[in-house]
C-alpha positions in Angstrom: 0.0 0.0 0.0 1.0 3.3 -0.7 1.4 6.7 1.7 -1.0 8.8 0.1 1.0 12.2 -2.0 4.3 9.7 -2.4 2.6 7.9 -5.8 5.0 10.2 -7.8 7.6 9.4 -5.8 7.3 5.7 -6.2 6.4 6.1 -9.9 9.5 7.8 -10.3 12.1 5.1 -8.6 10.2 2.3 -10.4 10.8 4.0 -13.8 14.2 4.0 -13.3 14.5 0.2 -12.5 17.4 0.2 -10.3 16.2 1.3 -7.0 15.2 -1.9 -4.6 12.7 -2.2 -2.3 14.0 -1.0 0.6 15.2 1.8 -0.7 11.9 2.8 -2.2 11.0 2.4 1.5 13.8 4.8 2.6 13.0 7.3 0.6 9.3 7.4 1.2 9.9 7.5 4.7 12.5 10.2 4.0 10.2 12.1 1.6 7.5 11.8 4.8 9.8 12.8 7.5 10.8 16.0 5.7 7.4 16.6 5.1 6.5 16.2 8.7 9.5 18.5 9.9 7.9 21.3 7.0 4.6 21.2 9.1 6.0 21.1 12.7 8.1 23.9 11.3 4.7 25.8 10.1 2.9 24.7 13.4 5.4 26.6 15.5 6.0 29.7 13.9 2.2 30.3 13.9 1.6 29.6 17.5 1.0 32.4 20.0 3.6 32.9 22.3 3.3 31.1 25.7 2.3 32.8 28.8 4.2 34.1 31.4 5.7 31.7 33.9 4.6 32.0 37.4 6.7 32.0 40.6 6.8 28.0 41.8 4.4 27.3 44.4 2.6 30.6 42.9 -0.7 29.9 40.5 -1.6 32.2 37.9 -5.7 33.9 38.3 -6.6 31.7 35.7 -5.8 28.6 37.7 -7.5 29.9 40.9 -10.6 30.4 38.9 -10.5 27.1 37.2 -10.1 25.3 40.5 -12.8 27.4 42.2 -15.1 26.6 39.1 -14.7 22.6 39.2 -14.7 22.7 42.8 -18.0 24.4 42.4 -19.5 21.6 40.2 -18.3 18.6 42.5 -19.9 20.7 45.6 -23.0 20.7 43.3 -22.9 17.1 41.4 -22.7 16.1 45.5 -26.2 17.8 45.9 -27.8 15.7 43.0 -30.1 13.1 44.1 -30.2 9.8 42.4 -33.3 7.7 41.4 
């Protein structure tokens, strides 16, 4: 079976006749690597920069408020009568 976008690829070393195999092999899986580098390349550069690291022991607001919030739903799940 083929990786899908390497048909040319393949095509191209069975034309010539004298790749084997394995080497087909290697240089699909080199032709994929590269392209997996490209898009973890792409990934980073477009995402936003990370947020400000926080003192250790220290949690940011956003934290607090997301504990607060899920401690208010297990405070309420515990009211919740079951029939």
């Amino acid at each position: 079976a083929l990786i899908p976008g390497n048909e040319g690829l393949v095509a191209k070393l069975a034309a010539e006749g004298k790749t084997t195999g394995g080497e087909a092999a290697q240089a699909v899986l080199a032709a994929e690597n590269k392209l997996r580098q490209t898009a973890m390349a792409n990934i980073k550069a477009d995402a936003p920069d990370a947020p400000p690291a926080t003192e250790a022991g220290e949690e940011s607001t956003e934290a607090k408020k997301d504990q607060e919030n899920v401690a208010g739903l297990v405070a309420g799940m515990s009211n919740v009568k079951t029939i």
